[in-house]
N, C-alpha and C positions, 0 to 999 in steps of 0.2 A: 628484571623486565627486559624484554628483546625489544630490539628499534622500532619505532616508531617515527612514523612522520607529522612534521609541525605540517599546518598549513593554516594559510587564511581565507582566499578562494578556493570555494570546491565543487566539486562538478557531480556528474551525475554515474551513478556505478550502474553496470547492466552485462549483461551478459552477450557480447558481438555476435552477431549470427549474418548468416545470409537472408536475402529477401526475396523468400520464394511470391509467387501471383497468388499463392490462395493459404489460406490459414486452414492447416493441417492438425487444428489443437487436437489433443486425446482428453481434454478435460471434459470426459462426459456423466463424471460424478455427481458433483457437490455442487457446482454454482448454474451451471445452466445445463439439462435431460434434452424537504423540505427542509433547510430547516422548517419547524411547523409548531403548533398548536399546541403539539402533546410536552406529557414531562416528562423531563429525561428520568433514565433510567438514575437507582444512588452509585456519585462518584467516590462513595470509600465514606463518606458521612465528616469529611474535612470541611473547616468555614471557611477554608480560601480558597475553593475552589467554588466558581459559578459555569452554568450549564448556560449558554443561549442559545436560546428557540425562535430565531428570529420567522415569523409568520407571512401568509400572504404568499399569490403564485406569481411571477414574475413572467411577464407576455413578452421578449425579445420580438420587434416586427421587425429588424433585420440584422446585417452586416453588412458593413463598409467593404469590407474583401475578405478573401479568407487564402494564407497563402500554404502553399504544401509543405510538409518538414523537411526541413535543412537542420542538420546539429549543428549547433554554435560552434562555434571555433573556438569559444573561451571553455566550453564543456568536455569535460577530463570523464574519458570513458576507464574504471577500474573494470578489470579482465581476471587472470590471476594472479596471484600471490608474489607480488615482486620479488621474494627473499627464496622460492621453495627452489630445494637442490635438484639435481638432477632423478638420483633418489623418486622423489617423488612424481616425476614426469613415467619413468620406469613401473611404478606402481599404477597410473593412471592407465596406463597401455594397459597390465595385466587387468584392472576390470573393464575397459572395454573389453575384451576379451571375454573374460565371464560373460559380460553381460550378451555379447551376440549368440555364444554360446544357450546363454538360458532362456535366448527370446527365441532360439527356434526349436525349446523345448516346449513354449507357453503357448506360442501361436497354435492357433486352430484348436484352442482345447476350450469344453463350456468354462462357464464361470466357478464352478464346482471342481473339478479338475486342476482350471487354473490352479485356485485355492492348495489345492494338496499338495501338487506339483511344485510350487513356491514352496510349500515347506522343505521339499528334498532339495533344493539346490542346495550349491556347496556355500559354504559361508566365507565372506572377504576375511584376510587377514587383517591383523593388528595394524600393520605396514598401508596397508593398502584402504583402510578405515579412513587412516593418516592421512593419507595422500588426497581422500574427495574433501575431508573437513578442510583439510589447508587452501585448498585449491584455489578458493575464491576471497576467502579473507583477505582484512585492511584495516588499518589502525592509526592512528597519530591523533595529536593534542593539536588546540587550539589557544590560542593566545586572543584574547580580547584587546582591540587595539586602543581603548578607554579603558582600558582598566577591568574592573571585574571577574567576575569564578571564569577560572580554566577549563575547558572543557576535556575530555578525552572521550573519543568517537571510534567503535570498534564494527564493524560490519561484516558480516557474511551471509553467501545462499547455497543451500544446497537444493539440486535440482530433482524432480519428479517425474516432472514432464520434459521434453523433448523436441523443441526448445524450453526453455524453463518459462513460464507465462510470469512469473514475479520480477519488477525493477524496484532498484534502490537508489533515491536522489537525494543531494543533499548539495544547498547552496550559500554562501555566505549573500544576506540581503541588505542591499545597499543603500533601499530607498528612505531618508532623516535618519535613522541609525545604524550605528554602525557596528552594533553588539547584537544585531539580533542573528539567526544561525537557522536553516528549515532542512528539517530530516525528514524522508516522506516514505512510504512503501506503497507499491501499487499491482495489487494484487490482482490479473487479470486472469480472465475467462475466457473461453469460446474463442481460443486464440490469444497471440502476444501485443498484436498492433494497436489496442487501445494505449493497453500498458505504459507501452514505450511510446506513444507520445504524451502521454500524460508525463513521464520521467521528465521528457527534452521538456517540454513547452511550460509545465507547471510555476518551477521556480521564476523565469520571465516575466508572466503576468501576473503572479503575485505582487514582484518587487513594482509593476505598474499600477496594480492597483495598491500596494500601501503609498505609492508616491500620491496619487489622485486624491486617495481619501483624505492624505495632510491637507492638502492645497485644497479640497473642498469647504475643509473645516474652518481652513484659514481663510477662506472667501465669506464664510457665515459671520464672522468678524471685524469683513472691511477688507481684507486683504486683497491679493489681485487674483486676475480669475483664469483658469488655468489653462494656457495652451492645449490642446485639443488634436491631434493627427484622425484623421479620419479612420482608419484602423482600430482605432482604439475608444472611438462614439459607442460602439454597443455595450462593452465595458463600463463606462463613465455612467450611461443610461442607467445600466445594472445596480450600480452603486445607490444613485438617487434614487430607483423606483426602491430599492430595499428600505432604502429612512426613511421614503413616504411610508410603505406600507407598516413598516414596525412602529412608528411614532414613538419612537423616544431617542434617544442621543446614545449611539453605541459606540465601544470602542473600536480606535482605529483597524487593530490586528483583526478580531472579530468579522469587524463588517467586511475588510478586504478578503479576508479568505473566502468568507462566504457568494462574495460578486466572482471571485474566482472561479471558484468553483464551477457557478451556476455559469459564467460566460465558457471556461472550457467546455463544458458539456457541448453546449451550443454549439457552438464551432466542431466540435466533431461528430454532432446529429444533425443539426439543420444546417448550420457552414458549409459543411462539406456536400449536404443534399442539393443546396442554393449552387453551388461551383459547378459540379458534374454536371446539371441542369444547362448549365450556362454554356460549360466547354462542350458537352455533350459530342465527349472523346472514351472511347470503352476504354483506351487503353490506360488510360487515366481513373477506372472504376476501382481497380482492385488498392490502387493507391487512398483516392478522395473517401472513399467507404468502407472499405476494411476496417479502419478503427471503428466507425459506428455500428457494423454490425457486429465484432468483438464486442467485449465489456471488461470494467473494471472495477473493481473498490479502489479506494484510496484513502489514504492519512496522510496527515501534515500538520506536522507540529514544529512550533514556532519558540523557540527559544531564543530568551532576551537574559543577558547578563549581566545588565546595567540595569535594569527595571526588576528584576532576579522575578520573570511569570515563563508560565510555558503555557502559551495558546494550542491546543488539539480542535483540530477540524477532521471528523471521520462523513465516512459516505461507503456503506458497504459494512463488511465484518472483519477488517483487521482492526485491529489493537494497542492500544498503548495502556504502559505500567507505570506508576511511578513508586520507585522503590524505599521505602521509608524507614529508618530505624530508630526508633524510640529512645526515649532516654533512659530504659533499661535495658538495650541491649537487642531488644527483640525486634523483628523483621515484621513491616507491615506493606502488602500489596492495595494500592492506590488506584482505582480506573479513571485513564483520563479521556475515553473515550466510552461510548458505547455501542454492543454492536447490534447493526438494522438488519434484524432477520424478522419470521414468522415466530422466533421462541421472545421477541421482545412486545408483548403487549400491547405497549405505546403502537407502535409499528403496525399492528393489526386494526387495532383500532383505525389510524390513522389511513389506511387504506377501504376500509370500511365507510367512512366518511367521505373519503373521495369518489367511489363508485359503490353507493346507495343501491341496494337491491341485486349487487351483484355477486352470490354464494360464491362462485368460483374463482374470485378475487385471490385467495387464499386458498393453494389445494393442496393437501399431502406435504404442508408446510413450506409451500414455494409458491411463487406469484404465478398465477393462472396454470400453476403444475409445474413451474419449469425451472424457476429463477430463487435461488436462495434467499441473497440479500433483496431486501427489499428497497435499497436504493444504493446507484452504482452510476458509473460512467459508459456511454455509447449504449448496447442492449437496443438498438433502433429497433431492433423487435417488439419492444413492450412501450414505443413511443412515439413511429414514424405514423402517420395514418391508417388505413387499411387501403385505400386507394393507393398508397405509395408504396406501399409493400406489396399490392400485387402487381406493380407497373415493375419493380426491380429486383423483388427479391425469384423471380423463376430466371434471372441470370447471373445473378449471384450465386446463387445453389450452384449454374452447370458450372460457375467457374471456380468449383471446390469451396466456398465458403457455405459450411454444411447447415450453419446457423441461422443462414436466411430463410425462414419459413416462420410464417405467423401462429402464433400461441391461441388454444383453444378459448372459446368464451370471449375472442377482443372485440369488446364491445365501444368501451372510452377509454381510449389512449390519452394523455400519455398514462402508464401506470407504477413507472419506479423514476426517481429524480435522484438529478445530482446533490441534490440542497445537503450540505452538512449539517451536525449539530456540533455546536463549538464547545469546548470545556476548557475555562480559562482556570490557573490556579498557581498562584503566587507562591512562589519556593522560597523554604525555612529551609535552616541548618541542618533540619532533620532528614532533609530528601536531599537522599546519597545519586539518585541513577534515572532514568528512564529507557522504559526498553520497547522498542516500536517494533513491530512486529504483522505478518502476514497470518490468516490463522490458519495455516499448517504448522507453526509453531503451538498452539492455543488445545489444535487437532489431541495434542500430544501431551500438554502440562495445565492443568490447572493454575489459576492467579501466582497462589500463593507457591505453585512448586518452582515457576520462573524465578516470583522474586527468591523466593529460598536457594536455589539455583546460583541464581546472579549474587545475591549476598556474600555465598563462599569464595566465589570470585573476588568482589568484591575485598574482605575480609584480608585476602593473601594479598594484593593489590594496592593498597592505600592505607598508609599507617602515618600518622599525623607527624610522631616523633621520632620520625626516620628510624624507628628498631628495623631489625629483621623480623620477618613474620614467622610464626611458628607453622603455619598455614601454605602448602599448596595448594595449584591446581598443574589435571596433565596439558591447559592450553595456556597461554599468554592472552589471547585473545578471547574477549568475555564472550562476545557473539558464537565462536567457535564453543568453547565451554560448553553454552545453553545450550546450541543445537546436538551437539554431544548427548547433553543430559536426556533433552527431548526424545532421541533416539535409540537411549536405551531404556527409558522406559517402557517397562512392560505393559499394556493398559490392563489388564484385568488385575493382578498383583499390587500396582503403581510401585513394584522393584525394579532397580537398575540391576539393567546385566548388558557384558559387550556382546551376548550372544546375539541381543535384540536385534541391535546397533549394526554388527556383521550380517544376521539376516535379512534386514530391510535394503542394507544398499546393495547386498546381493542380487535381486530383484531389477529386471531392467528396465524402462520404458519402452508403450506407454502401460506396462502390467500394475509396475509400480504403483501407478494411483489409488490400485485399488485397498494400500495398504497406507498412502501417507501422501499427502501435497507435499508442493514445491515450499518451502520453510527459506522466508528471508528476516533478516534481522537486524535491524543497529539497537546499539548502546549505548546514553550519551551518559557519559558519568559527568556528574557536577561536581566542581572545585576539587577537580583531577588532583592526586599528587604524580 
């Protein structure tokens, strides 16, 4: 195995870019042209795992303040690959290269053209395949400071878009335990700026809201009643109105992500509408509203090593796996998430009930024509009023953020929410891995081809009684591996070839889309060797 890094604090991975004034995305694919009521979708048909649907709409009447992102100082930005040789930087150059080369063969051609044309470019080399997979990869183990399973934590992205609209966060959570560990992917749309405040900001309020939720519980008790910062009342609010409206006694992890959640949203739809209001400074628009009119899915998943559960909060269509191998040997794929699209029934339903009588609710399998997931982060298009959208979105438009314009049919807004559905599920000996994931990975493999994927990793990686493995793989790194595999599969065949693999990254942005999303990925392997 090649080196790897311990650590105990960890920060958030993303990819550094500059901060242009207007969101330039090319994402004009696939995502934008509760928790609630319904039953989750089956998580793999395991008894330890439970699904909550915590119910009920939660009415936020305000904020304390709302401040603009600063990255922490304690937040460790991973870039690339600390170890790659020179070698590799060499290789990097040669596909830029291609790729300016092939974008001013694509530009100006239809979509059909496009198509062909992609097929004749020249294919990357073996070398230089090498050189994008390595690029952003990261690795190291984890040490529980009580005791419990080691972890080992393996990361990578490869990019599609241009900046890449996916971040990878991951924080050691401090608040009453000190085993618990949040991997999260956030998979953005309509631009990167939701994205990446969701990255920065998420882990923070988490670890305030699981701190809030002990001390509530321990106020139900007799306990003492919890300091309070004015910042952090809408929060606290959130928490409470959720146990009102759910009526029953939820778990801690559970109810905080889910207040999480629903306050980030907030804060980057109506917070930030409430601020700009207030300063009502332009030059401060593209900053305070940017992430709302952007969007995001997100995951967050919570792993405890002392409690041995891994808590999944999804919103949007990335994905979690958990990777299972039986007592005969054989591999089973696990969902610990489910994903909120138009192909999830629940979903449809569930929007149907919200806005009664309204056919176009759901059109061509996207909210009101436009919007994939059916629930996501910012998207202020499908949430801010129509009075509000037509007071800001015709200056938003002039100033490049292409996404401000109102969707047909808005009739009652809001129509997609942050609300997670949680999937809590208590880990056995038998669950080797989880693999978090954006679905440009998903775009590409099937459940079962991941975990089957990840297994052989797996397999060559961790052998109990120290033998040597009879088992390779060509990466170190699991994350690198999958996306490997992912991209050279073939989709019509489902065979692997590096033919794939060379042709797709051949392809430059933003053409590429039209062939594969931006694919991020960790892998926490449980009781690492």
């Amino acid at each position: 195995m090649q080196s790897t890094r311990s650590r105990r604090a960890l920060g958030t991975s993303a990819t550094p870019r500059q901060q242009p004034s207007q969101d330039s995305s090319s994402t004009a694919g696939k995502k934008s042209s509760a928790s609630d009521t319904s039953q989750p979708a089956s998580t793999g048909s395991t008894k330890r795992s439970l699904t909550f649907a915590i119910g009920g709409i939660v009415a936020l009447l305000g904020v304390a303040s709302y401040t603009l992102l600063r990255q922490p100082a304690s937040v460790e930005v991973a870039t690339q690959s600390k170890s790659a040789p020179s070698s590799s930087q060499t290789a990097l150059e040669s596909v830029a290269t291609k790729h300016s080369d092939a974008q001013k063969k694509l530009d100006g051609l239809t979509t059909k053209e496009r198509r062909e044309e992609a097929k004749r470019l020249g294919l990357l080399t073996a070398e230089e395949v090498d050189a994008v997979l390595h690029a952003k990869e990261n690795s190291w183990f984890i040490e529980p400071a009580n005791g419990g399973a080691r972890l080992r934590v393996d990361t990578n992205q490869v990019s599609s878009n241009d900046p890449i609209e996916d971040y990878l966060a991951w924080t050691t959570l401090s608040s009453n335990a000190s085993n618990r560990y949040m991997f999260s992917v956030f998979d953005g749309h309509a631009g990167y700026r939701c994205a990446e405040q969701l990255a920065a900001r998420m882990g923070p309020m988490l670890d305030k809201s699981l701190d809030f939720v002990a001390q509530l519980a321990e106020l139900k008790k007799g306990g003492k009643r919890p300091e309070i910062e004015a910042s952090d009342k809408a929060l606290v609010k959130t928490i409470r109105q959720i146990e009102r409206e759910a009526g029953l006694d939820w778990d801690q992890v559970p109810l905080a992500l889910t207040a999480t959640f629903i306050n980030m949203d907030y804060e980057l739809v109506a917070g930030a509408l409430a601020e700009f209001r207030k300063q009502q400074q332009l030059m401060l628009m593209d900053e305070l509203l940017g992430p709302a009119v952007s969007g995001s899915c997100g995951l967050v998943a919570v792993v405890d090593t002392e409690a041995r559960e891994v808590v999944v909060a999804n919103t949007g269509d990335s994905r979690a796996l958990l990777g299972v191998r039986l007592k005969n040997g054989a591999w089973k794929a696990v969902r610990l998430s489910q994903d909120q699209t138009a192909d999830n029934a629940n979903e449809v339903a569930r929007m149907a009930r919200e806005h009664p009588g309204e056919v176009a609710v759901i059109r061509r399998g996207r909210v009101l024509g436009g919007l994939m997931p059916t629930r996501a982060f910012g998207d202020c298009r499908y949430k801010w009023p129509l009075e509000v959208q037509q007071d800001l979105f015709p200056v938003l438009y002039s100033r490049g953020h292409r996404y401000a314009t109102t969707p047909p049919n808005y009739a009652t807004p809001p129509y997609v929410t942050a609300r997670p559905v949680i999937v809590k599920h208590l880990l056995s000996d038998e669950d080797k891995f989880i693999v978090i994931a954006s679905d440009g990975l998903y775009d590409q493999m099937t459940d079962d081809e991941v975990i089957g994927s990840v297994s052989q990793w797996y397999e060559a990686h961790n052998r109990k009684d120290g033998s040597a493995s009879t088992l390779t793989t060509e990466d170190d790194n699991a994350a690198t591996h999958l996306i490997r595999a992912a991209l050279s599969t073939d989709h019509s065949s489902r065979r692997r070839s590096d033919q794939n693999i060379r042709r797709l990254l051949a392809i430059p942005p933003p053409h590429s889309r039209r062939f594969r999303d931006d694919i991020s990925v960790t892998i926490v392997t449980l009781n690492a060797e």
